[in-house]
C-alpha positions as CSV (number, residue, x, y, z in Angstrom):
1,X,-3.5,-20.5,30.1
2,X,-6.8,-21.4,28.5
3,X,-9.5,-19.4,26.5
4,X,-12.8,-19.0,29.3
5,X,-14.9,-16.7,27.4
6,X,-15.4,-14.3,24.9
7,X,-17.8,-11.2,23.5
8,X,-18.9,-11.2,20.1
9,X,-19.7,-7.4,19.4
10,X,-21.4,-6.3,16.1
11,X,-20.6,-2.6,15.6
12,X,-21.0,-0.7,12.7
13,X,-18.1,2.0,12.1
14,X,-19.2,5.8,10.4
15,X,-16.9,6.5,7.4
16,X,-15.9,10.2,6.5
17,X,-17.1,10.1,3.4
18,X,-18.5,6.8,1.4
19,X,-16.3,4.2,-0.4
20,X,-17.1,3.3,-3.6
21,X,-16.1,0.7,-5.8
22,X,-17.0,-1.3,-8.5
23,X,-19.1,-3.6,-6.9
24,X,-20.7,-2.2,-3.8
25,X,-20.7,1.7,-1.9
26,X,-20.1,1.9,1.7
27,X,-21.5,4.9,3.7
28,X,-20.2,2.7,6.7
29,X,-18.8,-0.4,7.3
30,X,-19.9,-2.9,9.8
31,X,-17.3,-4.8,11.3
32,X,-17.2,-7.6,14.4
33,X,-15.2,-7.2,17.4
34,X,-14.1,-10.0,19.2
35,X,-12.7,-9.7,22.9
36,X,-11.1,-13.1,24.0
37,X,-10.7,-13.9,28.1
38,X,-8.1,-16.4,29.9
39,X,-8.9,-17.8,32.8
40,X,-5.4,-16.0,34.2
41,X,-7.2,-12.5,32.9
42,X,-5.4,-11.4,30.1
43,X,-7.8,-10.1,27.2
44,X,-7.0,-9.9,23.6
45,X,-8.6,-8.0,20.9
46,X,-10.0,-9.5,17.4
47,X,-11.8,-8.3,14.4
48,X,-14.0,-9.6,11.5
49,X,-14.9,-7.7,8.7
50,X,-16.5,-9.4,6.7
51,X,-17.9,-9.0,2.5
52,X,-20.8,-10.9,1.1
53,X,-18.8,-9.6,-2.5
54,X,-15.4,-11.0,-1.1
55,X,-15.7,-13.8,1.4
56,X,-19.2,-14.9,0.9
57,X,-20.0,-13.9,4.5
58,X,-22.5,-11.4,6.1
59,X,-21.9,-9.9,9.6
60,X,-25.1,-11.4,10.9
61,X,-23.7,-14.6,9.9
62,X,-20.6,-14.3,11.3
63,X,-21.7,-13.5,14.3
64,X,-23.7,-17.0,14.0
65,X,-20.8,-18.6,13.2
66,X,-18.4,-17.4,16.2
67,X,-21.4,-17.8,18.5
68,X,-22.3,-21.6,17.4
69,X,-19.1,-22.8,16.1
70,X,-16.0,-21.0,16.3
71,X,-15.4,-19.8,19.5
72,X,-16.5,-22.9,20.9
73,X,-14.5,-25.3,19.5
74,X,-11.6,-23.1,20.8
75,X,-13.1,-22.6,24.7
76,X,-10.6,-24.4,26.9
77,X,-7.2,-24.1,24.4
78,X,-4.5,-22.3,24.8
79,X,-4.4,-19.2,22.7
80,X,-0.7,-19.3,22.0
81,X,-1.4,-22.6,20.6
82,X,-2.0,-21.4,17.4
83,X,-1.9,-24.7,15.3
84,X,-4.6,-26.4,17.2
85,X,-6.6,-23.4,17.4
86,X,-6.9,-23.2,13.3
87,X,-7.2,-27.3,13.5
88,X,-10.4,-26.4,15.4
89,X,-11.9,-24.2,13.6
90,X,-11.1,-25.1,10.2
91,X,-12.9,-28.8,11.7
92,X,-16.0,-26.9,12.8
93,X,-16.5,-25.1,9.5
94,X,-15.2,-24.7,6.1
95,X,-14.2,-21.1,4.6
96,X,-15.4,-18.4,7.1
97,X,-12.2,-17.0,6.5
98,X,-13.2,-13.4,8.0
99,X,-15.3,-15.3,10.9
100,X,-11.6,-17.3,11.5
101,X,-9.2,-14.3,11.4
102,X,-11.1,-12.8,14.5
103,X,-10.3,-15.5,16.1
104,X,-6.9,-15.8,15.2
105,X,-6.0,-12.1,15.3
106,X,-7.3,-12.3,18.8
107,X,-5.2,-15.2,20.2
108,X,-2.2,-13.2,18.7
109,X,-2.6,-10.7,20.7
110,X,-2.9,-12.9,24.3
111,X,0.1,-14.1,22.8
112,X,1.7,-11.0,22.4
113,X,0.7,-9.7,25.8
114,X,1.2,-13.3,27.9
115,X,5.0,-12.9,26.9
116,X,5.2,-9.1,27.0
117,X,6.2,-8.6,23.6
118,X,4.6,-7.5,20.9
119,X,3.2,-9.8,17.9
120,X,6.0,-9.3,15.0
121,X,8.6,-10.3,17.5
122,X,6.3,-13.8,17.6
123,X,6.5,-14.0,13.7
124,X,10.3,-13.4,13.7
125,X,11.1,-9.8,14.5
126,X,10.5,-7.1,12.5
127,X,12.0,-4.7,9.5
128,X,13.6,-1.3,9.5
129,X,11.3,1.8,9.7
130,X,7.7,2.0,9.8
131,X,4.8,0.5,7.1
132,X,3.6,2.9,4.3
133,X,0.4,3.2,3.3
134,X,-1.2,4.7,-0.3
135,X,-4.2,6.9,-0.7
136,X,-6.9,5.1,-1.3
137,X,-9.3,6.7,-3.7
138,X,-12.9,5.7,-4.4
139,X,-14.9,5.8,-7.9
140,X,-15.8,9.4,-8.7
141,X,-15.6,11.9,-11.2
142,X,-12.1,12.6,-13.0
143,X,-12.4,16.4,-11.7
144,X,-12.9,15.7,-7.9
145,X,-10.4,12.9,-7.9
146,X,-7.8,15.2,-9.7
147,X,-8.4,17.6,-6.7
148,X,-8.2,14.7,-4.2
149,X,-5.0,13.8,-6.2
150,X,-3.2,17.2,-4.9
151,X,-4.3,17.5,-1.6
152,X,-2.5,13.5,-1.1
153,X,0.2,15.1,-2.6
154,X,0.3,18.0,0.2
155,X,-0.6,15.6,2.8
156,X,2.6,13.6,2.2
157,X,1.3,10.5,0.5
158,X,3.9,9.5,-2.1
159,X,1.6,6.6,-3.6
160,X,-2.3,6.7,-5.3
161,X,-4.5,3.8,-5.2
162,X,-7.4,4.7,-7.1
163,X,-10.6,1.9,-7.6
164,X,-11.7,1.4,-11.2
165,X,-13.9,-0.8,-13.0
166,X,-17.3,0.9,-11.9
167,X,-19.0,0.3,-15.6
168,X,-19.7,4.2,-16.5
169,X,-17.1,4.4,-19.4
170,X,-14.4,7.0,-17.5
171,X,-12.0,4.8,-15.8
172,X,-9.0,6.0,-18.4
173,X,-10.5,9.4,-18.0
174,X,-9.9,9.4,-14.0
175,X,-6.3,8.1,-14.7
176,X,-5.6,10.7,-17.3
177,X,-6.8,13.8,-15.1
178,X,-5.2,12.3,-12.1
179,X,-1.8,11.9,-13.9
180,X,-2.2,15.3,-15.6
181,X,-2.7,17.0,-11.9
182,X,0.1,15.6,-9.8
183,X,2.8,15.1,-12.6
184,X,5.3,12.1,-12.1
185,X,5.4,13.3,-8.1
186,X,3.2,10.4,-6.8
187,X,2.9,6.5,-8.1
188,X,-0.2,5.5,-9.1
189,X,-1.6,2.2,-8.9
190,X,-4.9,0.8,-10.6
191,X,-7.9,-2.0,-8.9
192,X,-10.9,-2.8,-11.0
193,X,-12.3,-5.0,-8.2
194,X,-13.1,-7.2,-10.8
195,X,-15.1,-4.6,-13.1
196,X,-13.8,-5.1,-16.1
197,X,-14.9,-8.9,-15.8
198,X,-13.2,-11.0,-19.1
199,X,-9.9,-11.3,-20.3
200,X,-10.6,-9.5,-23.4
201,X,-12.0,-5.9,-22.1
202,X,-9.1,-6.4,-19.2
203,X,-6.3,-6.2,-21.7
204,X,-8.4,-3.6,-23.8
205,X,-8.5,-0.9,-20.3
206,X,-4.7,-1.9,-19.6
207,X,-3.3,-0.9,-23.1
208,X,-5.3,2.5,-22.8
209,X,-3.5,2.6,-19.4
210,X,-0.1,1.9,-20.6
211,X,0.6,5.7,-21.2
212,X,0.1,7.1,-17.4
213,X,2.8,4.8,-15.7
214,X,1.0,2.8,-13.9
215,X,2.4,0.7,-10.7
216,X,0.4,-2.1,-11.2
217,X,-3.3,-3.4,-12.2
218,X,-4.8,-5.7,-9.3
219,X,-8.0,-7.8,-10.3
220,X,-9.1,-6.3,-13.5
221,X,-11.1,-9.5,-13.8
222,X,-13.9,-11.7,-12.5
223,X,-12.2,-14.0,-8.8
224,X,-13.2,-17.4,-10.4
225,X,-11.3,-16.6,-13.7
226,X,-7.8,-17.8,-12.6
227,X,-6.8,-18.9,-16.4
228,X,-7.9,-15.7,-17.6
229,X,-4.9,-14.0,-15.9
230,X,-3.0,-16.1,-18.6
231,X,-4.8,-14.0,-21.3
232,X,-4.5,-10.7,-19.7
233,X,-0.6,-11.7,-19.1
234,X,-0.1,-12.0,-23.0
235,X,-1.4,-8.6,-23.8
236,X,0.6,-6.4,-21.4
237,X,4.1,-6.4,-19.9
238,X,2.4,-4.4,-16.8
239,X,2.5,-5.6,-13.4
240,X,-0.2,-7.5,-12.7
241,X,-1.5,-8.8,-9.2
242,X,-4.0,-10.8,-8.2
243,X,-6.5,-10.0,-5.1
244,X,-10.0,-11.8,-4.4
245,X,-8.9,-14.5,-6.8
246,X,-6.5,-15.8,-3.8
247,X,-7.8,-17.2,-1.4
248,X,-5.9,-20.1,-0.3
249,X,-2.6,-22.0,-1.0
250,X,-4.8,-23.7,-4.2
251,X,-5.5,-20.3,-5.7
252,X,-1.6,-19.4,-5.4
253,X,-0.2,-22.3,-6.0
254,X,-2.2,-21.7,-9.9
255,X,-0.9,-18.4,-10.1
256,X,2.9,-19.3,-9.2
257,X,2.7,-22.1,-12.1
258,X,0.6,-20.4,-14.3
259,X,3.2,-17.2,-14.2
260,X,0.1,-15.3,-14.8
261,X,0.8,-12.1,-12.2
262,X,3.7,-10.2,-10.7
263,X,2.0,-9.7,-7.0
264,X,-0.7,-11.0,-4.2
265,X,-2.6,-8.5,-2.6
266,X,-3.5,-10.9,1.0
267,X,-6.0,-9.7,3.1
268,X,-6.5,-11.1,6.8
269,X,-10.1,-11.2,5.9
270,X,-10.4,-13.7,2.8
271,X,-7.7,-16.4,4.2
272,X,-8.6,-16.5,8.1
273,X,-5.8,-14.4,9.9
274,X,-2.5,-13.6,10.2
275,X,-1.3,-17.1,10.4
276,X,-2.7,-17.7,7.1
277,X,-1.5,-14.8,5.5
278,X,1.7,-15.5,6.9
279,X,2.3,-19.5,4.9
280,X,0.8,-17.9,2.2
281,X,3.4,-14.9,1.9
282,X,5.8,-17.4,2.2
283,X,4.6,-20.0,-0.4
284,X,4.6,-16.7,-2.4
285,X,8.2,-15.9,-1.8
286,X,9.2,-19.7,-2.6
287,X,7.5,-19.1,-6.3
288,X,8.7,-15.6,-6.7
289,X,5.6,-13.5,-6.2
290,X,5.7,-10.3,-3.9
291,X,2.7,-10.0,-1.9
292,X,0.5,-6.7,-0.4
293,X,-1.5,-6.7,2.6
294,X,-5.0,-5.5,1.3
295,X,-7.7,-4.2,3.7
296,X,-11.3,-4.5,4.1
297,X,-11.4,-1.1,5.5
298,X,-11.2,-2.8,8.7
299,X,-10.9,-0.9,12.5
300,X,-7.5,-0.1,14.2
301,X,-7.9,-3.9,15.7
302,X,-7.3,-5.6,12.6
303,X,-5.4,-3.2,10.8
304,X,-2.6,-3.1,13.1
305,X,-2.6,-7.1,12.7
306,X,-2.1,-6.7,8.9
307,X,1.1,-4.3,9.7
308,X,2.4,-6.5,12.4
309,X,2.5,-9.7,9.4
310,X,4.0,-7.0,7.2
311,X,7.1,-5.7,9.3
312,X,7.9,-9.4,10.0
313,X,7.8,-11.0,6.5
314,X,10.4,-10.0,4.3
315,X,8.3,-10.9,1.0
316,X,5.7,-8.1,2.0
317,X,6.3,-5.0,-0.1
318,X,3.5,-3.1,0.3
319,X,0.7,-2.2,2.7
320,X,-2.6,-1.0,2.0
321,X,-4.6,-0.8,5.3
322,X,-6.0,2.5,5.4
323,X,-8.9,1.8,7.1
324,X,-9.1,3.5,10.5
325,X,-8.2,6.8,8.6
326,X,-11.7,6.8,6.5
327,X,-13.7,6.3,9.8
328,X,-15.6,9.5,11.4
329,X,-14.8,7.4,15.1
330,X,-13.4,3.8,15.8
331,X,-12.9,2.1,18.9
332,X,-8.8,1.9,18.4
333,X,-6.2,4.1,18.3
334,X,-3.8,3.4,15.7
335,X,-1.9,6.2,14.9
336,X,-1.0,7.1,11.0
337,X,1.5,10.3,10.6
338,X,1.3,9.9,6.5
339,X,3.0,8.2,4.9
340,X,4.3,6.0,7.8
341,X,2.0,4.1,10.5
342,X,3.3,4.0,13.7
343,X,3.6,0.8,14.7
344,X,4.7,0.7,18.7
345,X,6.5,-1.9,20.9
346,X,3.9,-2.5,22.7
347,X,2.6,-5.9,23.8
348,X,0.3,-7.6,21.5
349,X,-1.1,-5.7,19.1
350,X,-0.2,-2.5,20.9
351,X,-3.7,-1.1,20.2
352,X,-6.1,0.2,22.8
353,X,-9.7,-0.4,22.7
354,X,-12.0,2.4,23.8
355,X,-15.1,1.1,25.3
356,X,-17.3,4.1,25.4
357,X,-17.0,4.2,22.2
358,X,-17.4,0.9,21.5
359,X,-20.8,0.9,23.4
360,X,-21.8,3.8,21.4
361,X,-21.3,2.1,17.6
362,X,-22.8,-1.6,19.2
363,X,-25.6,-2.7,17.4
364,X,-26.2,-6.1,19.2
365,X,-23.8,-7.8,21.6
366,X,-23.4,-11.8,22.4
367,X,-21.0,-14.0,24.9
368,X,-19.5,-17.3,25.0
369,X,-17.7,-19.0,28.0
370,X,-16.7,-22.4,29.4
């Protein structure tokens, strides 16, 4: 089995309403779709999403980058070869991690399919149960998120992510009207996306936090800051995790010595795929940090990747990929009953690509073969 040909499809993805966080707001989300061909016919399904903020990358340039680099220096290997397909690519460019994670997410599921089984039996089988996922909430007023607050209660979710760190002065009123609203029925965690940039206005926003029971606090400062954990650290006894300042098994390896966080939020997107994400959860477990699977509010493609890695790592304690419940239309069909995400034993991925409506969100389309 070898890799003939692929599609590189730029599609931008309607969301409900926009998502707002500290650095950026979304009123959609473009994302690249990636459709992989054997010469024996099977077809699997990849997706990049990538985050000038996060990754460094732009979709245009992704696309460049699959259509120049990437997906040909993997044309003619075997897609269940998964080492030398990452050899490859990480020898045709540097970084690109959500240009990469296409490509791996899409051999994954050839994989999957070529053996009839579906990808977290490949990574070792899988949990109990289905993943969970938290309601995600953007940056808005503390009266409309207080409201948003109940209705997640009433829809079943049992945990509250909201985004912080937008720079208007109300991030510990949001917390204290969403805490005042749903009573201790619902978890609340905390993400500054980096807004509260130092060390010293971090720990000043955590102590004002300390009195709504917070989960945890993920990135309340600036990626490249890695010793500044250290100083956030000594001025809370809160649970602290780490997001886009982990990147690679350098990052973590600072953070396991440095004893600087509790958790790792991984995200396909930032560290090239789900055979990335899965040494890294690993290296994690080794120097006792629990790891998340973040999103990038990516389509049912690369969402379902990020629950198939969770269900078969053991060190993976919570999922956050809530991404093809914000879209208006996708071209997936991963089904959510909240809390749970139903994650079926079909082959692969087990998700089905619509491609009416994948025509219909296609802003430009490219292929690649032998």
């Amino acid at each position: 089995m070898k890799i003939a040909r692929a599609t590189i499809t730029l599609i931008d993805v309607p969301l409900i309403e926009p998502f707002v966080v500290s650095y950026a707001s979304y009123p959609s989300m473009p994302s690249i779709i990636l459709t992989l061909e054997t010469d024996d016919g099977l077809v699997g399904y990849g997706e990049s999403v990538p985050d000038g903020h996060i990754t460094g990358e732009t979709p245009t340039g992704t696309v460049e980058a699959l259509r120049t680099e990437l997906v040909p220096a993997v044309l003619g290997l075997d897609p269940r070869d998964i080492t030398a397909v990452h050899q490859r690519l990480d020898a045709a460019l540097k970084g690109c991690g959500a240009a990469k994670a296409a490509v791996d997410i899409a051999c994954w599921d050839v994989a999957g399919k070529a053996s009839g089984r579906p990808v977290y039996s490949l990574l070792g089988g899988r949990r109990p149960g289905q993943p969970t996922i938290a309601r995600v909430m953007s940056i808005l007023a503390p009266d409309v998120l207080a409201e948003q607050a109940v209705q997640a209660r009433r829809e079943g979710y049992r945990h509250l992510k909201m985004k912080l760190g937008g720079g208007d002065g109300q991030d510990i009123e949001r917390v204290r009207a969403v805490r005042a609203a749903i009573g201790d029925d619902l978890g609340i965690r905390v993400d500054a996306n980096q807004g509260w940039g130092d060390p010293a206005t971090a720990r000043t926003m955590i102590k004002a936090l300390e009195p709504f029971d917070i989960d945890w606090v993920e990135q309340p400062i600036l990626a490249d800051d890695i010793d500044g954990f250290r100083m956030v650290r000594q001025g809370t006894g809160m649970r602290l995790m780490a997001d886009e300042a982990v990147v690679n098994a350098r990052d973590l390896a600072q953070f396991v010595r440095d004893r600087s966080v509790d958790m790792v939020n991984l995200k396909l997107m930032k560290s090239g795929g789900i055979t990335p994400c899965h040494r890294l959860a690993t290296q994690a477990e080794l120097g006792g940090l629990k790891v998340q699977i973040g999103s990038m509010l990516e389509t049912s493609i690369a969402s379902s990747a990020g629950f198939h890695l969770a269900l078969s790592h053991p060190n993976i304690v919570s999922t956050e990929l809530s991404g093809p419940m914000r879209f208006a239309k996708e071209p997936g069909d991963l089904k959510y009953v909240v809390p749970d995400v139903q994650i079926t034993e079909r082959p692969g991925l087990g998700v089905e690509v619509d491609g009416d409506i994948l025509a219909e969100l296609t802003i430009n389309e490219c292929e690649v073969s032998v």
